[in-house]
C-alpha positions as CSV (number, residue, x, y, z in Angstrom):
1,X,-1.3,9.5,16.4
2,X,-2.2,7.4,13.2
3,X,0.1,5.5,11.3
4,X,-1.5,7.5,8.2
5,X,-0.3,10.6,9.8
6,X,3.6,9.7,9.5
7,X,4.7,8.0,6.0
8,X,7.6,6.2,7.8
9,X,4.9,4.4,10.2
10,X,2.9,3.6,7.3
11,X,5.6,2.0,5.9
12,X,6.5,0.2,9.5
13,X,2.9,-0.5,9.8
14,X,2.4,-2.5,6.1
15,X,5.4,-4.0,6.3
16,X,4.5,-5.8,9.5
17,X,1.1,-6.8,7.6
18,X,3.3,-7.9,4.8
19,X,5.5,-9.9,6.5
20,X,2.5,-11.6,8.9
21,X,0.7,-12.0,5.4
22,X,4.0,-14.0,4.2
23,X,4.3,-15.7,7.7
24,X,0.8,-17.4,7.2
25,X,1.6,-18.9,3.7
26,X,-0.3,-15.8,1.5
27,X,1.6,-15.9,-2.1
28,X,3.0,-12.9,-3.2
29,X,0.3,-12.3,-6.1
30,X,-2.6,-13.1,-3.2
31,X,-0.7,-10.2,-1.0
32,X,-0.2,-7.9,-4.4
33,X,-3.6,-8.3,-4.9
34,X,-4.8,-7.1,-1.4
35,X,-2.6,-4.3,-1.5
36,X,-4.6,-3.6,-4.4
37,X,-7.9,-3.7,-2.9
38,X,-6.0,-1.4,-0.1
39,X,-5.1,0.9,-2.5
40,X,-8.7,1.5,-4.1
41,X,-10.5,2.3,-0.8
42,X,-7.2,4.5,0.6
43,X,-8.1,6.6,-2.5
44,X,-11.5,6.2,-2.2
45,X,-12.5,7.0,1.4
46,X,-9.2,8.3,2.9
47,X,-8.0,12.1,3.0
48,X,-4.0,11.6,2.2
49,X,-2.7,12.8,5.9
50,X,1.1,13.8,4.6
51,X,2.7,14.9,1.0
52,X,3.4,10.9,0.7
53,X,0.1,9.7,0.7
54,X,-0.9,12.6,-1.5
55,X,1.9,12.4,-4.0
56,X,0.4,8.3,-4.1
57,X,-3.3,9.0,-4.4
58,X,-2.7,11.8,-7.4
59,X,-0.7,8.9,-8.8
60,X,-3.6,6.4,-8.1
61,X,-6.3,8.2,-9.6
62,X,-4.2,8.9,-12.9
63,X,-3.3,5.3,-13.4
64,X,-5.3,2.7,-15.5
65,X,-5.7,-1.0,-13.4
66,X,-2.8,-2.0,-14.9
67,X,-0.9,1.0,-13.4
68,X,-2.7,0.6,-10.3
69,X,-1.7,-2.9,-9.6
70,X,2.0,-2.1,-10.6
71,X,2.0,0.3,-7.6
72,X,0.3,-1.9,-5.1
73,X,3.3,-4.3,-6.1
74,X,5.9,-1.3,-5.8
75,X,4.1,-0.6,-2.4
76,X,4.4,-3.9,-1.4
77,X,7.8,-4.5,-2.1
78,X,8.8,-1.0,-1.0
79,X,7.7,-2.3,2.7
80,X,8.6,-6.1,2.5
81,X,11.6,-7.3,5.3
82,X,14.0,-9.3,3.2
């Protein structure tokens, strides 16, 4: 099964990137700006695999760059282990 298929292992799946991202000294801005880059090919090249990822990409495509980096943020700290 891929971790696209489930939303929750998404989430489990980023949030270990995330946190190994953090582990290895990335700033938060240098990690906001990956999820970024994430984000772009996800809508680009992906067919969403659950409502989730659907609901994100129809946001996604809507947004401006400004918008779009917000939700790479909101992803980020959606998934982030505090």
């Amino acid at each position: 099964m891929s971790v696209l298929s489930n939303f929750d292992q998404w989430k489990e799946f980023l949030g270990d990137r995330v946190s190994q991202a953090v582990d290895a000294g990335m700033s938060n801005e240098k990690i906001s700006n990956v999820a970024y880059r994430v984000g772009e090919y996800l809508a680009d090249k992906v067919d969403p695999k659950n409502e989730q990822e659907r609901l994100l990409q129809e946001m996604w495509n809507v947004s401006g760059e400004e918008e779009r980096h917000a939700l790479a943020r909101v992803m980020v700290n959606l998934v982030a282990k505090h």
